[in-house]
C-alpha positions as CSV (number, residue, x, y, z in Angstrom):
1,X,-1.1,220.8,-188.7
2,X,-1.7,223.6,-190.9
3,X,-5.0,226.1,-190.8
4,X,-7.3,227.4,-193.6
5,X,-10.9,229.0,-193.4
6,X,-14.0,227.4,-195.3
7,X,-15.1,230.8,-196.7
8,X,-18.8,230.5,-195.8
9,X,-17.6,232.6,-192.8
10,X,-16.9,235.7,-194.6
11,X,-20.4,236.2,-196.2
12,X,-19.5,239.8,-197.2
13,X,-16.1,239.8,-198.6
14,X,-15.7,238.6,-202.2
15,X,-13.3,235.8,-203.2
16,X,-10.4,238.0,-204.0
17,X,-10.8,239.9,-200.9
18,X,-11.4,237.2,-199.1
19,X,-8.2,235.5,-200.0
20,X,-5.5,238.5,-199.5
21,X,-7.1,238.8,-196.1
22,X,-7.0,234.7,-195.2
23,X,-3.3,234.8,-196.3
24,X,-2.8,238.5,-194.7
25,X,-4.2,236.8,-191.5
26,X,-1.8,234.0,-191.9
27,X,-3.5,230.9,-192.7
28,X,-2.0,228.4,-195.1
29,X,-4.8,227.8,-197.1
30,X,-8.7,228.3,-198.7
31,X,-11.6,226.4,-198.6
32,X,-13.9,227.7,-201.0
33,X,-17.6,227.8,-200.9
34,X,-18.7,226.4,-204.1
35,X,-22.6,226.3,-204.7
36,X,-25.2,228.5,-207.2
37,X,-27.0,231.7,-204.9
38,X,-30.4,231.6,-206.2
39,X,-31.3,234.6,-208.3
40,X,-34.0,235.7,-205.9
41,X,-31.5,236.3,-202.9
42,X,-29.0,238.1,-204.9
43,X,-29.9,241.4,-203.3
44,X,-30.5,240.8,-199.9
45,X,-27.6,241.5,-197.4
46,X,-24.8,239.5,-197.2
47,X,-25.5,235.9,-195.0
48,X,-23.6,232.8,-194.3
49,X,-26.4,230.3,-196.3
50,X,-28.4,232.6,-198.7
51,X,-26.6,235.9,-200.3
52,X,-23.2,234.6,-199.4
53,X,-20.6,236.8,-201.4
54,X,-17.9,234.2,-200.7
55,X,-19.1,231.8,-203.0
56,X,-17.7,230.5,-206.0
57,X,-20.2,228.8,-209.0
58,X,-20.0,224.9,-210.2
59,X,-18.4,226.6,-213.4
60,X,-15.3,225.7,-215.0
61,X,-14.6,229.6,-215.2
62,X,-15.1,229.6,-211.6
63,X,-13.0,226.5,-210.6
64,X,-9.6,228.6,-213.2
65,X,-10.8,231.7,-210.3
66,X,-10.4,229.6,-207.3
67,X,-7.0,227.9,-208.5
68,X,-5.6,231.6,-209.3
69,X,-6.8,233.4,-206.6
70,X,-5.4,230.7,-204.1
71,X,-2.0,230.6,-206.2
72,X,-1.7,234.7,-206.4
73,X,-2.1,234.5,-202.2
74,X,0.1,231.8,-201.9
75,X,-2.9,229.3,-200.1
76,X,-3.4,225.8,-200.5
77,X,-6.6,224.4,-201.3
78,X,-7.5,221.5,-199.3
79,X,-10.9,220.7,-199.7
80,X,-14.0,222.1,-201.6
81,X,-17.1,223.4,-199.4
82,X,-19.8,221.7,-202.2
83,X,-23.5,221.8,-200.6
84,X,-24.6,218.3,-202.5
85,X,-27.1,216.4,-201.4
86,X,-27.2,212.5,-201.4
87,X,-28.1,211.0,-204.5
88,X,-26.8,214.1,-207.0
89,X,-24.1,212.2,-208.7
90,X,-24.2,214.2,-211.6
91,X,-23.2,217.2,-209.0
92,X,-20.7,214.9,-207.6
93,X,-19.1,214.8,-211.0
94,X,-19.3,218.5,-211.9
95,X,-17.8,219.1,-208.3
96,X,-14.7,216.6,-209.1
97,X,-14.0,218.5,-212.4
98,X,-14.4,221.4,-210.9
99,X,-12.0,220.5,-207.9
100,X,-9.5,218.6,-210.8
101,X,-9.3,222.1,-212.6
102,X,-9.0,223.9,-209.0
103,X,-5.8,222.0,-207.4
104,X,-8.0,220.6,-204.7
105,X,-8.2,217.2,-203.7
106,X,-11.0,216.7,-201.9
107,X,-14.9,217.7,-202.3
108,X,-17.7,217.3,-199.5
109,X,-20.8,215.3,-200.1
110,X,-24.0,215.0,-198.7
111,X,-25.4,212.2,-196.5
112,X,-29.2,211.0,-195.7
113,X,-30.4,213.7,-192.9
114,X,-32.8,212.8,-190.3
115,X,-35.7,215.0,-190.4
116,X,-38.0,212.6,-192.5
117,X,-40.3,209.5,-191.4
118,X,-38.3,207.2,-193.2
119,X,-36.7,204.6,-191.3
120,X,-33.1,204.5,-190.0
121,X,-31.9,201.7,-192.4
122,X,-33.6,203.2,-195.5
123,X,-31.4,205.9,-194.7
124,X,-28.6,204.4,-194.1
125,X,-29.1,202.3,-197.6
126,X,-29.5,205.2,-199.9
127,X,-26.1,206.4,-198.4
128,X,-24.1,203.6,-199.2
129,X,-25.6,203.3,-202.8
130,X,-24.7,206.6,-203.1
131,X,-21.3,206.9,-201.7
132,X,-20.4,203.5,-203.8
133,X,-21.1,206.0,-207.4
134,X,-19.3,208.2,-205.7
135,X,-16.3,206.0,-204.8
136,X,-16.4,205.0,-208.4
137,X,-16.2,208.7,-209.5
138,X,-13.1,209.4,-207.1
139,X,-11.4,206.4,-208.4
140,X,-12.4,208.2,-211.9
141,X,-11.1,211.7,-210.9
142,X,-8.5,211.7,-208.5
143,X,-10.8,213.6,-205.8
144,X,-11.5,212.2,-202.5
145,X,-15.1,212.5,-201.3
146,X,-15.4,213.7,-197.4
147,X,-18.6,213.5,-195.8
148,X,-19.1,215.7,-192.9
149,X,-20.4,214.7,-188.8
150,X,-23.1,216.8,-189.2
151,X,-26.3,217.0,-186.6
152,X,-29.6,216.5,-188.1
153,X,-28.0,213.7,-190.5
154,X,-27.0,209.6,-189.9
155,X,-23.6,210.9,-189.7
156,X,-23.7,213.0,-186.7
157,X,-21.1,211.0,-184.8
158,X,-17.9,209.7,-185.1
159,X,-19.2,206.3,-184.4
160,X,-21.8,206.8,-187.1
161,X,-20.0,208.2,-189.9
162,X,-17.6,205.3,-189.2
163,X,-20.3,202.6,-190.1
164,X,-21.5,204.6,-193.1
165,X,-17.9,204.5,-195.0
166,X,-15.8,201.8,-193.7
167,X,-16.7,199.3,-196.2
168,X,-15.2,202.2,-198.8
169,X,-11.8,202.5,-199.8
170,X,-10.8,205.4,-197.0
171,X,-8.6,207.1,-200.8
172,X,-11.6,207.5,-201.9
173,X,-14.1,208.0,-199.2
174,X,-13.2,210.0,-195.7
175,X,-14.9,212.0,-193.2
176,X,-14.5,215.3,-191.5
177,X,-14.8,215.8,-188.0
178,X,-16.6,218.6,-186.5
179,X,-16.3,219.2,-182.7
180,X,-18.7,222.2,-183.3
181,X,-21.3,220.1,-185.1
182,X,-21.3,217.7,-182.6
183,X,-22.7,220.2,-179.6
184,X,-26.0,220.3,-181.8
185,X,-25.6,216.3,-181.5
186,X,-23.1,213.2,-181.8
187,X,-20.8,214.5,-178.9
188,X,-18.3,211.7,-178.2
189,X,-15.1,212.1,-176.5
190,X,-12.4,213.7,-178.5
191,X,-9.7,211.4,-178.7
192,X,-12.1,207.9,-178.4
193,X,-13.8,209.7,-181.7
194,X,-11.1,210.1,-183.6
195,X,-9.4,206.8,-182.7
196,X,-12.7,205.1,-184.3
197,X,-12.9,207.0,-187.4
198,X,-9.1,205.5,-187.7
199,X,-7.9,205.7,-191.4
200,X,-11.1,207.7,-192.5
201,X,-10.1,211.1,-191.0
202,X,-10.2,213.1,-193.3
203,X,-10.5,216.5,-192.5
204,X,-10.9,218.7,-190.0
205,X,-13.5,221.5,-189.0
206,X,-13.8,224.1,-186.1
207,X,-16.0,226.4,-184.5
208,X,-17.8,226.4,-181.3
209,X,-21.7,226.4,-179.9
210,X,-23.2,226.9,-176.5
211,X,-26.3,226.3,-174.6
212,X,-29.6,228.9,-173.3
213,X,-31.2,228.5,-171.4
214,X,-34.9,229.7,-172.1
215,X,-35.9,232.8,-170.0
216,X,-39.2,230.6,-168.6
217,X,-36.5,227.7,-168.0
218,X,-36.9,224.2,-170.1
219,X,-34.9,222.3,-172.7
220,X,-31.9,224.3,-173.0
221,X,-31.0,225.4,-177.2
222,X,-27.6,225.8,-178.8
223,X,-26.5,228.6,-180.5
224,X,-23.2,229.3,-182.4
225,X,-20.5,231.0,-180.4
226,X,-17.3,231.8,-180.6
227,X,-14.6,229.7,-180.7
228,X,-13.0,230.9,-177.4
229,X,-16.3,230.6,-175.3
230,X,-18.3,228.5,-175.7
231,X,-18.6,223.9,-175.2
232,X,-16.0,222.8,-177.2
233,X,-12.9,222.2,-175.2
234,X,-9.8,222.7,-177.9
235,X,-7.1,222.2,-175.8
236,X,-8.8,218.7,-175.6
237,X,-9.2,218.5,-179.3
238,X,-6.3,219.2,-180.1
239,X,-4.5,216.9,-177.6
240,X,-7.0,214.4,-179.6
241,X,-5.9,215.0,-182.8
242,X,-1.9,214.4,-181.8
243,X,-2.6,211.3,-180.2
244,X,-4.0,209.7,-183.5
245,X,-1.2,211.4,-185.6
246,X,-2.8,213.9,-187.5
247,X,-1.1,216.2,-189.4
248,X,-3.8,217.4,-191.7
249,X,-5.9,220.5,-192.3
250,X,-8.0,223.0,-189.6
251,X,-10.1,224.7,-191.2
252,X,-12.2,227.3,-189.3
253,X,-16.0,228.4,-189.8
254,X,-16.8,230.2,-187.3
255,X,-20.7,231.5,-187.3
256,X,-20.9,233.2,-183.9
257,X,-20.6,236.8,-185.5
258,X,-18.7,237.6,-182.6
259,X,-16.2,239.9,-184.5
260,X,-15.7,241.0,-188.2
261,X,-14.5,239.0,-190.8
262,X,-11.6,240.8,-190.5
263,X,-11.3,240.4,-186.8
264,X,-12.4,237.1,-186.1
265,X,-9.9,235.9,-189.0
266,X,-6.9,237.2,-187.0
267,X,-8.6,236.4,-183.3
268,X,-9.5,232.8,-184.5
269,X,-5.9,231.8,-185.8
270,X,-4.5,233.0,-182.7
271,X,-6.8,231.4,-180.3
272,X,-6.0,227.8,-182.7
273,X,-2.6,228.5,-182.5
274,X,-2.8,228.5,-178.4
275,X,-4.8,225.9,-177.8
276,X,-2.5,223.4,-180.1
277,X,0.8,224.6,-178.4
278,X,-0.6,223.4,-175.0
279,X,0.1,220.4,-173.6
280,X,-2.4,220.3,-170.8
């Protein structure tokens, strides 16, 4: 397996730091956040979702950056960290350019999220209309389309994401599996999850969450934490992962804030590093 870092975890270092330290830390490759910051956050402080200094532009300009910067530091890009939402094909296509010009070959895309009144299957509908232009602009492009087991959208769990794309062409369409996600919501066992997802693995993501309990007592909340402590079991994971014969890409986001970038870049390879050399 080889390791990268999806750059929204290094809100205040800019691309070309951020690269000489990802390759100083020794990871073998970059995911880059790609996504416009709004104007009106441009001078707050640096944050993973808002004034994010890691974050590369939909621009052709941008996508010549992320191919040099990864070449001059020796990474690989596997996969583009886009923020589209379902139904923006046209950002689907700038994305595929973008990635085609980049050397990467493979883009996220959104999926329906929960937190509206409309029914389950109209949900699931506009998600397969949606991933069937985007199959088409794959085929198109040469860029495979990964959607991610998020919480808080219809692809939350292995099982889930599984129905939403297996009717696609898995060349085309994949997903990415996110043990970290999945404490928020779609927990299933490790190695059962990734046996269904089957040919439509895609990608993988790490980082790690853990429950409060509220100070009066009730329903307990997760909260990002880091990857050594908190309810994802990696040793697990990572036995998962052999068992279905994956060989791909861990790439770590890691929102805990535990350490520095600089820190938790080193501390987080090293942890990953552990945990897969074990056997038990």
């Amino acid at each position: 397996m080889k390791y990268g870092v999806f750059t929204v975890m290094l809100p205040d270092l800019t691309p070309e730091e951020a690269a000489t330290a990802i390759r100083q830390a020794g990871y073998d490759g970059v995911e880059w956040r790609v996504t416009a910051t709004p104007a009106e956050v441009k001078n707050e402080s640096p944050s993973f979702w808002r004034n994010n200094l890691c974050t590369l532009t939909p621009t052709p300009s941008d996508a010549q950056r992320a191919r040099a910067l990864a070449a001059a530091a020796g990474l690989t890009i596997p996969n583009l960290g886009t923020y589209i939402v379902v139904g923006d094909v046209a950002a689907v296509e700038t994305a595929m350019q973008f990635a085609a010009t980049a050397g990467s070959p493979a883009i996220r895309v959104g999926v329906a999220r929960t937190d509206t009144p409309e029914p389950y299957q109209v949900l699931f509908q506009r998600s397969l209309d949606f991933l069937q232009e985007v199959q088409t602009l794959s085929q198109r492009y040469g860029v495979k389309a990964l959607i991610e087991m998020h919480h808080g959208t219809i692809a939350a769990s292995a099982s889930a994401a599984r129905r939403l794309v297996e009717n696609f062409d898995p060349a085309c369409i994949g997903v990415i599996y996110d043990c970290g996600n999945m404490v928020f919501e779609g927990y299933e066992d490790y190695r059962r999850g990734l046996e269904i997802l089957g040919p439509y693995l895609g990608h993988v993501h790490v980082k790690n969450a853990a429950f409060e309990r509220p100070p009066e007592g009730g329903v307990w909340r997760p909260r990002w934490a880091p990857l050594h402590d908190g309810v994802v079991d990696f040793r697990a994971l990572f036995q998962g992962l052999r068992s279905v014969g994956y060989d791909g890409w861990i790439v770590v986001e890691d929102f805990s804030q535990h350490y520095d970038s600089y820190t938790a870049l080193r501390e987080n390879l090293k942890f990953l590093q552990t945990c897969n050399s074990s056997k038990k």
